[in-house]
C-alpha positions in Angstrom: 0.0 0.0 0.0 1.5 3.3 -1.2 1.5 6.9 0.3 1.2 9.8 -1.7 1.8 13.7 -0.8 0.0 16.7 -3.0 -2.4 19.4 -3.2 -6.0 18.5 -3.4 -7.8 21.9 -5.1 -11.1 23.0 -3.3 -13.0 25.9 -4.1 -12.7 26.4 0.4 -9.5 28.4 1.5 -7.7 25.5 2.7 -4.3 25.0 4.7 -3.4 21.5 3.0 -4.1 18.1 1.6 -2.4 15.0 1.0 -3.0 11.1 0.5 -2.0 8.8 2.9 -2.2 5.0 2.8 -5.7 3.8 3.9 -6.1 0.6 5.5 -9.8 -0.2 3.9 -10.4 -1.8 1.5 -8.7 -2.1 -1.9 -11.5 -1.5 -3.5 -12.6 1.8 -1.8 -11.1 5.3 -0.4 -11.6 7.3 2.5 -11.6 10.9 3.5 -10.7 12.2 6.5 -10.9 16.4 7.5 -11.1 18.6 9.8 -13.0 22.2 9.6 -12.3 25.3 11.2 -13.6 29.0 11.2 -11.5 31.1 9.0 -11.5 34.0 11.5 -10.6 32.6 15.0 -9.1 29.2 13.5 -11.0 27.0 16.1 -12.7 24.2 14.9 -16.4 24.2 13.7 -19.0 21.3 15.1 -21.9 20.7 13.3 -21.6 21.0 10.1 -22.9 19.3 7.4 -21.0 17.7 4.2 -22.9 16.8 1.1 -20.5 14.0 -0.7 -21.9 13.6 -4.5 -20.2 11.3 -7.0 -19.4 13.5 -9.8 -20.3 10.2 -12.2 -23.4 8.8 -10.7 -25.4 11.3 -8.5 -27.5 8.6 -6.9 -24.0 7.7 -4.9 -24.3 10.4 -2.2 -23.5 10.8 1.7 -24.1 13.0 4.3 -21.6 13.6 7.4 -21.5 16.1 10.3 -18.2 17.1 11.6 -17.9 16.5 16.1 -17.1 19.1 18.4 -13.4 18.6 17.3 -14.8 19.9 13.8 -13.7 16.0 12.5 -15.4 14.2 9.8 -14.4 10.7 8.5 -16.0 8.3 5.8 -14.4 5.2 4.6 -15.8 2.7 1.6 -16.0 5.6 -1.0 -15.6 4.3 -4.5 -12.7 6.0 -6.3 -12.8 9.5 -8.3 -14.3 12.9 -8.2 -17.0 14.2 -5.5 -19.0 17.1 -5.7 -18.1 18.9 -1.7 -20.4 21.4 -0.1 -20.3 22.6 3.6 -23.0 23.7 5.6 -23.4 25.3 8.9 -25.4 28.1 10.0 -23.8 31.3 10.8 -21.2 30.7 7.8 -21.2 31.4 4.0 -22.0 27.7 2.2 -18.8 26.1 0.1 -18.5 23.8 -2.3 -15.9 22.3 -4.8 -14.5 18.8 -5.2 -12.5 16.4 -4.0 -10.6 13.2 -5.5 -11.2 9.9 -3.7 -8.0 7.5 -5.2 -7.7 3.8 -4.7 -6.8 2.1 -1.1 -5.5 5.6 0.1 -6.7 8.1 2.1 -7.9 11.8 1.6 -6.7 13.9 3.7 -8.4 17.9 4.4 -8.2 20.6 6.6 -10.7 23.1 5.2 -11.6 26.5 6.4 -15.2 28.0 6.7 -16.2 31.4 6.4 -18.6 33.2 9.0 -21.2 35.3 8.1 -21.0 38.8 8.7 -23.2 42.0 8.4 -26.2 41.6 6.7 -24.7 37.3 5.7 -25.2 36.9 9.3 -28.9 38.0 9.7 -31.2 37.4 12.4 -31.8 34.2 14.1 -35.2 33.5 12.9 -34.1 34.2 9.1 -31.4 32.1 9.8 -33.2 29.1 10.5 -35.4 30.0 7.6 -32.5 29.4 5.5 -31.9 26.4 7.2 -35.4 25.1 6.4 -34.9 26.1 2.7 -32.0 24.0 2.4 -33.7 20.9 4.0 -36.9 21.2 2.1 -34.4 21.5 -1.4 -32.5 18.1 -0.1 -36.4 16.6 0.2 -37.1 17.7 -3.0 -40.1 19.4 -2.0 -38.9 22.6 -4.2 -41.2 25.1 -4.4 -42.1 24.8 -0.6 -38.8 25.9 -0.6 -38.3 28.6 -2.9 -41.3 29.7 -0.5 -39.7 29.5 2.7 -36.4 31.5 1.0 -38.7 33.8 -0.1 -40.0 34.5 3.0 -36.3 35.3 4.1 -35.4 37.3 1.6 -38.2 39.8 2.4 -37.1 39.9 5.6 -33.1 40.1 5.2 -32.8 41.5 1.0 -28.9 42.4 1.9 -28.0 38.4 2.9 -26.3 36.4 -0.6 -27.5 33.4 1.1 -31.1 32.9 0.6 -30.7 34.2 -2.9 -28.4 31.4 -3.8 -30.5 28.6 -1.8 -33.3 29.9 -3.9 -31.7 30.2 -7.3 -30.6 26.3 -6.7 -34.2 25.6 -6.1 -35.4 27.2 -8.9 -32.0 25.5 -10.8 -33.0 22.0 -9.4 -36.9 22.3 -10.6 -35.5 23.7 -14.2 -36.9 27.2 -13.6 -32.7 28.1 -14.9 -33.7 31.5 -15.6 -34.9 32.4 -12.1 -31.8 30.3 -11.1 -30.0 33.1 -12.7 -31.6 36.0 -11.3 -31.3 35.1 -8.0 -27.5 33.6 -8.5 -26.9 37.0 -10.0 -28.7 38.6 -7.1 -26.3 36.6 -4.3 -23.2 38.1 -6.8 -24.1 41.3 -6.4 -24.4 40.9 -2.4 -21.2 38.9 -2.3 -19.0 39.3 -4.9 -16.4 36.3 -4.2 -19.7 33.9 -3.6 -17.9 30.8 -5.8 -21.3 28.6 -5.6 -23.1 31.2 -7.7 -20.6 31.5 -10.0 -19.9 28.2 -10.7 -23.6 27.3 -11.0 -24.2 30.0 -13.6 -21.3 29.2 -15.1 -22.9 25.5 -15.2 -26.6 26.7 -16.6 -24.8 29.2 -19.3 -22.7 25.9 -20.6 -26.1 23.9 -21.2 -27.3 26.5 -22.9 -24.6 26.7 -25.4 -23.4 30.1 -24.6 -19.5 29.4 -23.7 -18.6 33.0 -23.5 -20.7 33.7 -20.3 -20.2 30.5 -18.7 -16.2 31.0 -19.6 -16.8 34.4 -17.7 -18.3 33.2 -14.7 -16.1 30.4 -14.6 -13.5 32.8 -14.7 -14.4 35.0 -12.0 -15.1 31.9 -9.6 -11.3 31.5 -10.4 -9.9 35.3 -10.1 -12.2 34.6 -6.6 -10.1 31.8 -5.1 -11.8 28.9 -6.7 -9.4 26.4 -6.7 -11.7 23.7 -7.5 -10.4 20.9 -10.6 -13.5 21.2 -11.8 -14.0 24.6 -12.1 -10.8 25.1 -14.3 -11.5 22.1 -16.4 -14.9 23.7 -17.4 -13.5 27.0 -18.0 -10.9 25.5 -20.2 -13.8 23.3 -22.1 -15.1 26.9 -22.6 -12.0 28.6 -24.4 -12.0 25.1 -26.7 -15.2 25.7 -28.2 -15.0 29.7 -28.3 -11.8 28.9 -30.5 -9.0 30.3 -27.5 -6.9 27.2 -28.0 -4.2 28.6 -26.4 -6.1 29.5 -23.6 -7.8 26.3 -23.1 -4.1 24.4 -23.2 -3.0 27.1 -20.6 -5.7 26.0 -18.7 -5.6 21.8 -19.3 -1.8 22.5 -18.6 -2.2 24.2 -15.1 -4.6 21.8 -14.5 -2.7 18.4 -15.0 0.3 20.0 -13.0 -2.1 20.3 -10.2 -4.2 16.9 -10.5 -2.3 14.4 -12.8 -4.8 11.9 -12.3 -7.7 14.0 -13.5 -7.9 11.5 -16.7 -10.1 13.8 -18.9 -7.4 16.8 -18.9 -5.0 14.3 -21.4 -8.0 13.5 -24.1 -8.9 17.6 -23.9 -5.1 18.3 -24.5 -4.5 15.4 -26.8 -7.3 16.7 -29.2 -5.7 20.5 -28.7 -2.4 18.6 -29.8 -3.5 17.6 -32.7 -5.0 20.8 -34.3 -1.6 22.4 -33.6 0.3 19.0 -35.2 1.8 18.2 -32.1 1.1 14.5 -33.4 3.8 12.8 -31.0 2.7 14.5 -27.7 -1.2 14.0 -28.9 -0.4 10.1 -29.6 1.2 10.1 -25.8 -1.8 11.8 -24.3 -4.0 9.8 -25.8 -2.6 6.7 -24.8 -2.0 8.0 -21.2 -5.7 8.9 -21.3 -6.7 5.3 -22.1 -4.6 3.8 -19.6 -5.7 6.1 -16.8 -9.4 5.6 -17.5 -10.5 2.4 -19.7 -13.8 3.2 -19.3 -14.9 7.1 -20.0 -17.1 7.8 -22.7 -14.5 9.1 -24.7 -11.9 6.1 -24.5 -13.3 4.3 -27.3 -12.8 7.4 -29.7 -9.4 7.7 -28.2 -8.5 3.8 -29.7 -9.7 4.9 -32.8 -7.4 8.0 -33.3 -4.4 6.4 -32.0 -5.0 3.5 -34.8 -5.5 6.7 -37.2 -2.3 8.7 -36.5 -0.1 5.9 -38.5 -2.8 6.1 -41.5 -2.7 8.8 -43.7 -3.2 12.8 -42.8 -6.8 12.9 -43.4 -7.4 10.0 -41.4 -7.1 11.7 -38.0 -9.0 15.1 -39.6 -11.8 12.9 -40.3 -12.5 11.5 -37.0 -12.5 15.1 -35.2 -14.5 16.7 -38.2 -17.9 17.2 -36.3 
């Protein structure tokens, strides 16, 4: 069993993270964190993390961190997890986190407290906190009501208007998702859950140069989330900004090697620019590292192509 040292990204301000050998099983991961407050550096109990599998959604868990602000969960299948925190009295956060193979994940994440009108009153507070259980329920527009209802009292708190923009997100009202993301942005400029999710609704719709830009400022904000940069670099590939998007795959597979759908990205960027040896070595490190993604089977077929004549290649990435 192997242990492993790096930086995990995370849209949180964090201190550090690493892998560590786990001694599950070989089949699983595990994570293991801590959370404190940003301000006094003491740790925060009670909060509540949302782990979603980033490739099947139905995989989720839920875990609440002790009084020593300590959270542990073993048997996780390997790869990416969507991460939010949750605690009242703090700004929500959210990014990702990789789950690898018989090792551990280690994190010591920092939240944010609420301040000025993000702290609010008590009673809009646990509004807020009744929102955000009736969106888990999926009982939706009970609780774009209930955000509502704090909004009117507390208009100058980001945090309702982002719990109700992912209502209105999660019942595919997306244009009310917007206005009240936009709403939270204005309130909280550096609010990285907005921004990502807008960034998210503007991709669907086809529009890459607004979902690049929120992407963006979720970056220039301290997002230091994998997931975030791989989507803003998806965005410069089909607005034509090659060498953007390669700055971006680049930066990204320094920071995560193992985040397998960087080399196909950078492979097919490799190509266009007849950097045919370094695609062909991409590719194949892209097949190795993950067998199974959608685009593996494509992959197999340009590597057979890149010995055949020029056009062969052209063909297969001709849309």
């Amino acid at each position: 069993m192997r242990n492993a040292g790096r930086i995990l990204a995370f849209v949180l301000i964090f201190i550090w993270a690493f892998h560590s050998a786990s001694y599950g099983a070989a089949i699983t991961g595990a994570v293991d964190g801590t959370i404190k407050d940003m301000a006094t550096g003491q740790p925060v109990s009670g909060v509540k993390i949302s782990l979603v599998s980033a490739k099947t959604e139905s995989l989720t868990f839920e875990l609440t961190t002790d009084q020593k602000g300590h959270f542990y969960r073993s048997g996780l299948v390997p790869g990416i997890y969507k991460m939010t925190l949750e605690k009242e009295g703090y700004v929500p956060q959210g990014g990702s986190i990789r789950v690898v193979l018989d090792e551990t994940t280690r994190l010591e994440l920092k939240l944010e407290p609420a301040k000025g009108p993000e702290a609010g009153a008590p009673a809009v507070a646990k509004m807020v906190v009744a929102g955000n259980e009736l969106i888990a329920a999926g009982k939706y527009d009970e609780a774009i009501a209930r955000l509502g209802e704090a909004i009117a009292q507390l208009p100058l708190n980001a945090v309702p208007y982002y719990y109700r923009g992912l209502a209105h997100e999660k019942s595919g009202k997306n244009e009310e998702a917007l206005q009240d993301y936009q709403k939270a942005i204005e309130l909280k400029a550096n609010f990285i859950l907005p921004l990502t999710r807008s960034g998210m609704i503007w991709a669907k719709k086809g529009d890459f140069e607004k979902a690049g830009q929120f992407y963006g400022k979720a970056l220039d904000s301290g997002d230091q989330d994998p997931t975030t940069l791989y989507n803003c670099g998806v965005c410069l590939t089909n607005l034509g900004k090659s060498a953007e998007a390669r700055e971006a795959f680049e930066k990204l597979l320094a920071r995560d090697p193992k985040y397998s759908d960087v080399y196909y990205q950078l492979a097919i960027l490799c190509l266009n620019a007849g950097e045919t040896a370094r695609a062909k070595e991409l590719l194949e490190m892209f097949i190795v590292k993950d067998p199974e993604n959608k685009n593996a089977a494509l992959a197999k077929e340009i590597l057979k192509s890149l010995n055949q004549e020029p056009g062969g290649v052209n063909s297969l990435l001709t849309p």
